[in-house]
N, C-alpha and C positions, 0 to 999 in steps of 0.2 A: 322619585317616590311620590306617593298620593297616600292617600288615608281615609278610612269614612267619616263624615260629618253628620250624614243624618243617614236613621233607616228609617223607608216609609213603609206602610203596611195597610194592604187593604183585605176585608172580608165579606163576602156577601152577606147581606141582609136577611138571607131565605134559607131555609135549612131542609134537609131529608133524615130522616133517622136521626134529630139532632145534630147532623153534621151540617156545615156553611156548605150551600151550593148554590154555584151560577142561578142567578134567575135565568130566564127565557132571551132578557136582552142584554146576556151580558157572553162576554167570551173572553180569549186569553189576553185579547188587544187593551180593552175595555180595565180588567182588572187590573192589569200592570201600567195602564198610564194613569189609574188611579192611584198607584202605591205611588208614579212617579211625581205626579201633582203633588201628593203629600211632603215628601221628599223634598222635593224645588220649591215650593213655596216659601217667600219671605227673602229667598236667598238674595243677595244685592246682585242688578243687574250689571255684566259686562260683557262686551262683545266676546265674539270665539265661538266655534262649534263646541260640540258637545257628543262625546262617544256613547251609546248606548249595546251596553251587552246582554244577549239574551239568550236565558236558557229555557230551553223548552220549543213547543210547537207553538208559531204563533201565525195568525194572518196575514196575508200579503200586506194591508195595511199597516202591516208594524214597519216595512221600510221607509215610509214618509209619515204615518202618521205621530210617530213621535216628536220629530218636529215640528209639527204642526201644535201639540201638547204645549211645548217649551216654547215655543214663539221665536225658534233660532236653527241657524243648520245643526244636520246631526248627522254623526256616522253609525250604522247598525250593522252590528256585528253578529253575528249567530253564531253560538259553542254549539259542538255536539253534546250528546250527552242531556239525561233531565234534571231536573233543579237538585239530585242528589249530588252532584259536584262540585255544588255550590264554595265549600269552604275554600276547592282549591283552586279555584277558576277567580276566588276574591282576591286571594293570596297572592295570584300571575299579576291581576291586575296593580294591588298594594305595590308590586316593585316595578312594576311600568314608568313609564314616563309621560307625560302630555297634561292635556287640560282638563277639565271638570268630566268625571264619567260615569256613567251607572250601569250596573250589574244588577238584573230584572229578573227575578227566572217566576212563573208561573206553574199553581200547581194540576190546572185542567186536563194539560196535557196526559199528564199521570192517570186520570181517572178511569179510563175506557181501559185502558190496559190490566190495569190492576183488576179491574170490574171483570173481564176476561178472565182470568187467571183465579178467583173470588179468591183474591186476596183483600185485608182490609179495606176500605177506600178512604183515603184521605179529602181533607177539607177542599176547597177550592178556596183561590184568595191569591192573592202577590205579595211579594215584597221586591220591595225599591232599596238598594247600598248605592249613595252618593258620594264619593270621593271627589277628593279635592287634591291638586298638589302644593299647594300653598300651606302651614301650617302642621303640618302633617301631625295627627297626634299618633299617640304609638299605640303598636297593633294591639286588639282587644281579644279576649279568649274564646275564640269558638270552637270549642270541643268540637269531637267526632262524631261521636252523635247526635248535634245539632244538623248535619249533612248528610246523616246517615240513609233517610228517606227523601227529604223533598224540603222543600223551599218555605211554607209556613212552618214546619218543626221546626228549622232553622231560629225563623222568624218566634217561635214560641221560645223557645230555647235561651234567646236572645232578651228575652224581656226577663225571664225570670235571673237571668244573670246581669239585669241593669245595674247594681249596684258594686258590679264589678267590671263595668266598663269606666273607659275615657269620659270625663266628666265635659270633653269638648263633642261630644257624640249626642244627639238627638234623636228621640225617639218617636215616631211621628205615625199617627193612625189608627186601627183596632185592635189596638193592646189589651184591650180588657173589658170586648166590647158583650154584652149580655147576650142568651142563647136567641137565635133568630127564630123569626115565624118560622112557622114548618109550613112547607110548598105542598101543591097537590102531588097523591101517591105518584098517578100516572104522569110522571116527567117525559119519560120518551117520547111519548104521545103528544103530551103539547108540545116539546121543542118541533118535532116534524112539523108538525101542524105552524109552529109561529114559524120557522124557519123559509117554511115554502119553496119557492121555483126563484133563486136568483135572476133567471132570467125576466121576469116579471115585468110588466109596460104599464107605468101610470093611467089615470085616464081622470087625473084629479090636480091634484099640486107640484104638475113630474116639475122638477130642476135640472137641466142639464148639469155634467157633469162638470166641463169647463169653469159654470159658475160656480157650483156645491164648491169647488177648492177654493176657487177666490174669494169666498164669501169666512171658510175655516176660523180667520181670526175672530171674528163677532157671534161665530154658529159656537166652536168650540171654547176660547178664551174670553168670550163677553167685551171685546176689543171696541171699545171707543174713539171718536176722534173730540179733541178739544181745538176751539179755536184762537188762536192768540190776536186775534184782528178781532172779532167783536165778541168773546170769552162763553160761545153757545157751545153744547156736546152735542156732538151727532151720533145715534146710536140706529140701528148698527152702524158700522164704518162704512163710507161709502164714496172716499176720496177728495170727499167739496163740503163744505158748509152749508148743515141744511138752513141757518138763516142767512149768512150774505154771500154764499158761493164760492169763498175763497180758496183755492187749493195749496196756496205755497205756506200759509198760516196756521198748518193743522199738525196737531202730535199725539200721539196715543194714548189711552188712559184706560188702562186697565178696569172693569167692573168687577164690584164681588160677585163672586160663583157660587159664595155659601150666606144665610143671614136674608134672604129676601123675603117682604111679606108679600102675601095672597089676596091680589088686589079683585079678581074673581076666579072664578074657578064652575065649568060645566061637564056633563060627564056625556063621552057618544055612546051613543048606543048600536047595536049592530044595526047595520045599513044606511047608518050615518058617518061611515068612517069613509077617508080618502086609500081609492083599491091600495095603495101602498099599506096600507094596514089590514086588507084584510084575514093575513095568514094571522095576526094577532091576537086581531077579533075570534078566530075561529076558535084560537088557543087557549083564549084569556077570558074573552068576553066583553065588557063595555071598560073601556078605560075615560078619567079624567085628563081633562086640558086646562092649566090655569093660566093666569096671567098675574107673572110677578114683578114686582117691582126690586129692582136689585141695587137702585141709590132713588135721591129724589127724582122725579120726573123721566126716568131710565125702567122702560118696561120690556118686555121680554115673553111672546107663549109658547110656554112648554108642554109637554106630554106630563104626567104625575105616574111614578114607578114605585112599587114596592110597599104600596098600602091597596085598601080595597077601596073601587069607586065609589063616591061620595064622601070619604071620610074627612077629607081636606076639605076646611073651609074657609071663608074670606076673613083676614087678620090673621091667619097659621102663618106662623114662618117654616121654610124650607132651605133645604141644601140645593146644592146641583150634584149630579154627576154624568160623565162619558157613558152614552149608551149605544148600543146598535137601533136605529131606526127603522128600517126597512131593508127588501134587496131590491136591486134596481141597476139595470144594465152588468148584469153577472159578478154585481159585488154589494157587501153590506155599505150602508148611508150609514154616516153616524154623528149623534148629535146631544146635547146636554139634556135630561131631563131631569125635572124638580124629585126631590125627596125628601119624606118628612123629616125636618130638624130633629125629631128626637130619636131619629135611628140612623143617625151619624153623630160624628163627632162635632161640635160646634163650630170649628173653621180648620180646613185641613194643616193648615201653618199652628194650629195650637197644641204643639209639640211637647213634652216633657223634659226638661233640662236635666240631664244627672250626670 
C-alpha cells in the first residue's frame, strides 16, 4: 500500500481571457516536472527508482527527462485516457505496491480538443501526487467532481478541501497564486513562429547532443561538485577539481534553483540573438539574459522568462524554472531560466502543512 504525501502544483504565469496559459516556452513536459519539483523537494534522499505516471499527452522527453528532474532512475508509465481519470488511476495506484511514485497528469493536452469542439477551455498547469509506501496515511476525500474534468479542478478541488485532508499531506505550489499577466491576443501566431522548424542547425552556441545530456545535472539541477581534498566547489560539475584536479575527492552539492540575486543582467536585441533563438526573436522580440548568483561565488547565465525586457535589474532576486530552449536536431533543448521572485512562490519545498 502507498499513500500521498505531498501534492505539487504548478500554473503558468501568463493568462488568455484570464485563464493560466502555457507561455510560448513552456509545454506539457516543462509543467509537470514543475509540479514534480515541487513535490520532491526537501524530501530525504534515498537510493531506488522512482515510478512516474502520466496522464495526458506528453513529449518524448518525458521518458528520460524526468529522471533527469529527480537526479535518479525512473520508470514512466503512460495511462490511457486524460487527466479526467485522475481519481481512479490514484486509487489503482494507493493499493499498489513498490517504492516512491507520482501520478502527473497535465492539463494542455486537453486544450486543442476542447478548443475544437468550443467547449469551455480549461486552465493549463499540472499537478504532481507523491506517494510513498512507508507510513502510509489514510486515504483523503476526492470527490467525483474533483476528476470530473481534468487535472487542475482536481487540483482546485483539493485545496479548497485542505482542511479535510490528512494532516501528514502537504500541499505544495499555486494554490492561491494571483490572476496572471494576460499574454498577447495572437497566441497561435507566436507559438508557430517561436516553435519554428525542429530541424534547425545552429551556426552559434550548437552543443551536441552527447554533451547537452551529460552536462543535465548542472544545466537542469544546478549540480555542484565539492571537494573533500582541498574543500573548493566546482560549478558546473565537471568531474575534477577546478583547483587541485582531484577526481576521487569530489561529491555533489546541490545549488539553490530559487532565491538567487541579479548580479547583471542585458537585454538582446534582434540580430543579436544566437540562430537557435531566432524563432523567439521573431515571436517575442528582445529578450533578457542575466547572470545570477545562486550561493556565494556560484554563478550561473540564464535566459529571463515571463516579465518584459529590461524589467529585471541588478540586486532583483529571482526564481528558476524548467523551460523549453530551443529545437535543435528534431527535438526541443531544454533548460532552467530565471523568473522574477515575485511571481512565484518563494522556494518550491515552502509547502503548507495541514
Amino acid at each position: 500500500m502507498r499513500g500521498v504525501v505531498r501534492i505539487g502544483a504548478y500554473l503558468p504565469a501568463t493568462a488568455v481571457g484570464g485563464a493560466p496559459t502555457a507561455a510560448l516556452d513552456e509545454d506539457e513536459f516543462t509543467l509537470a516536472a514543475t509540479a514534480v519539483e515541487r513535490a520532491w523537494a526537501g524530501r530525504r534522499e534515498e537510493p531506488g527508482p522512482v515510478a512516474v505516471h502520466l496522464l495526458g499527452n506528453f513529449p518524448s522527453v518525458a521518458e528520460w527527462g524526468f529522471g533527469a528532474v529527480l537526479g535518479r532512475e525512473t520508470e514512466v508509465v503512460h495511462h490511457a485516457g486524460e487527466a479526467g481519470e485522475l481519481a481512479a488511476t490514484l486509487r489503482a495506484l494507493e493499493a499498489g505496491e513498490g517504492g516512491p511514485a507520482f501520478l502527473v497528469a497535465s492539463e494542455l493536452a486537453e486544450r486543442a480538443a476542447e478548443r475544437s469542439t468550443k467547449a469551455p477551455v480549461p486552465v493549463d498547469g499540472a499537478v504532481a501526487f507523491l506517494l510513498e509506501p512507508e507510513e502510509v496515511p489514510a486515504p483523503f476525500p476526492l470527490p467525483r467532481s474533483a476528476a470530473r474534468r481534468s487535472a487542475l479542478a482536481a487540483a482546485r478541488k483539493i485545496g479548497e478541501l485542505a482542511g479535510e485532508l490528512p494532516r501528514s499531506v502537504t500541499l505544495v505550489g499555486d494554490w492561491d497564486r494571483p490572476i496572471p499577466k494576460e499574454a498577447p491576443v495572437d497566441r497561435d501566431a507566436s507559438r508557430r513562429s517561436f516553435e519554428g522548424k525542429l530541424t534547425s542547425v545552429s551556426e552559434g552556441a550548437y552543443v551536441p547532443r552527447p554533451r547537452y545530456l551529460e552536462n543535465l545535472p548542472s544545466r537542469w539541477r544546478f549540480l555542484a561538485e565539492v571537494c573533500s581534498a582541498c574543500h573548493a566547489t566546482t560549478f558546473p560539475a565537471r568531474g575534477a577539481c577546478r583547483r587541485c584536479g582531484q577526481k576521487e575527492t569530489l561529491a555533489p552539492l546541490p545549488l539553490p534553483t530559487d532565491g538567487g540575486r541579479v548580479v547583471a543582467v542585458t537585454t538582446v536585441g534582434k540580430g543579436g540573438q544566437p540562430t537557435e533563438f531566432d524563432g523567439q526573436v521573431e515571436a517575442q522580440g528582445s529578450y533578457d539574459v542575466a547572470l545570477v548568483e545562486l550561493a556565494r561565488g556560484m554563478r550561473v547565465t540564464l535566459q529571463v522568462t515571463d516579465t518584459t525586457p529590461g524589467a529585471l535589474q541588478v540586486g532583483d532576486h529571482v526564481n528558476t524554472r524548467l523551460r523549453r530552449l530551443y529545437p535543435m536536431e528534431g527535438e526541443w533543448r531544454y533548460g532552467r531560466k530565471a523568473v522574477p521572485a515575485a511571481a512565484r512562490p518563494a522556494s518550491p519545498s515552502d509547502g503548507e502543512k495541514i
